[in-house]
C-alpha positions in Angstrom: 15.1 -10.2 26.4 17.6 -9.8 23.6 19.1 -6.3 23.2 18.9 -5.3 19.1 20.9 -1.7 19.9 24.5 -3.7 19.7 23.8 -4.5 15.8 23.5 -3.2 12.8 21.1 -3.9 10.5 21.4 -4.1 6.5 18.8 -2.8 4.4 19.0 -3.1 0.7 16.3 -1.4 -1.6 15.5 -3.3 -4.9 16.3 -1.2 -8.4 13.0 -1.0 -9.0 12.1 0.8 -5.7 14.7 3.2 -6.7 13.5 4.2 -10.4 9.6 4.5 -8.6 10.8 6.8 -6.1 12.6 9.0 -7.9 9.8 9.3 -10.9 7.4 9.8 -7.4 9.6 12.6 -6.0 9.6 14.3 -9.6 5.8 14.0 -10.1 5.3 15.2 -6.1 7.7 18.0 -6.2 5.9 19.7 -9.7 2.1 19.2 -8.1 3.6 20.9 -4.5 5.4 23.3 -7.2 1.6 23.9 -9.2 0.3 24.3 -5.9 1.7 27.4 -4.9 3.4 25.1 -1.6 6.9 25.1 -1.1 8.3 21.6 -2.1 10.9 21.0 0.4 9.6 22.4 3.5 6.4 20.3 2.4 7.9 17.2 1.8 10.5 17.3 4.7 7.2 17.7 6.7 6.0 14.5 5.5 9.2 12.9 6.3 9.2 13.6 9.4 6.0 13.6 10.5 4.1 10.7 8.4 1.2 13.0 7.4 0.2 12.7 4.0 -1.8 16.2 4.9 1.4 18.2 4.0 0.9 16.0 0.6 -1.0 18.0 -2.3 -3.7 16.2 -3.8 -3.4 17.6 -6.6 -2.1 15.4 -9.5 -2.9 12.7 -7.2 0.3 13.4 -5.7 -0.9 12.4 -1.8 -1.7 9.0 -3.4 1.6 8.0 -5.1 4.0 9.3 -1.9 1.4 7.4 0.5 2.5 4.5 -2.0 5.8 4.2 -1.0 7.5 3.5 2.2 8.9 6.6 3.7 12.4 4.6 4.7 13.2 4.5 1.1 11.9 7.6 0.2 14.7 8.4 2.4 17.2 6.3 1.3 17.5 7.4 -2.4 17.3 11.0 -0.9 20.8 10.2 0.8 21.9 7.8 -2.4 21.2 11.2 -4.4 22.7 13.7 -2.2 25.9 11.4 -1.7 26.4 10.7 -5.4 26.2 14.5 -6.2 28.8 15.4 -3.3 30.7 13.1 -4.5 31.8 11.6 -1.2 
């Protein structure tokens, strides 16, 4: 059995992902927003938990976050967070 905890992997996200996930954040944040939920605490639930329930479906907003892979959902979350603390 080969042990994979001894390397790293390398994951690289395509621009395009990028430019989807952000307009998708943006869209999902405003129908959460409309919705009277709070946007973080709803979509850190989602994050963490893979239910698209804490997901509005308002503004078909459940359907374009269940479109995109959580991982890079994440990702440009930390790209974004990085760039702005300027690290």
């Amino acid at each position: 059995m080969v042990d994979h905890t001894e390397r790293t992997m390398k994951f690289q996200a395509k621009e395009t992902e990028i430019v989807e996930v952000s307009q998708v954040l943006k869209e999902v944040f405003q129908a959460l927003r409309e919705s009277d939920y709070d946007p973080i605490d709803q979509l850190v639930g989602y994050l963490i938990s893979g239910d698209p329930a804490y997901i509005t479906s308002q503004k078909n907003a459940r359907v374009l976050i269940c479109r995109l892979e959580r991982d890079l959902i994440l990702e440009e979350l930390v790209r974004k967070y990085l760039e702005r603390e300027e690290l």
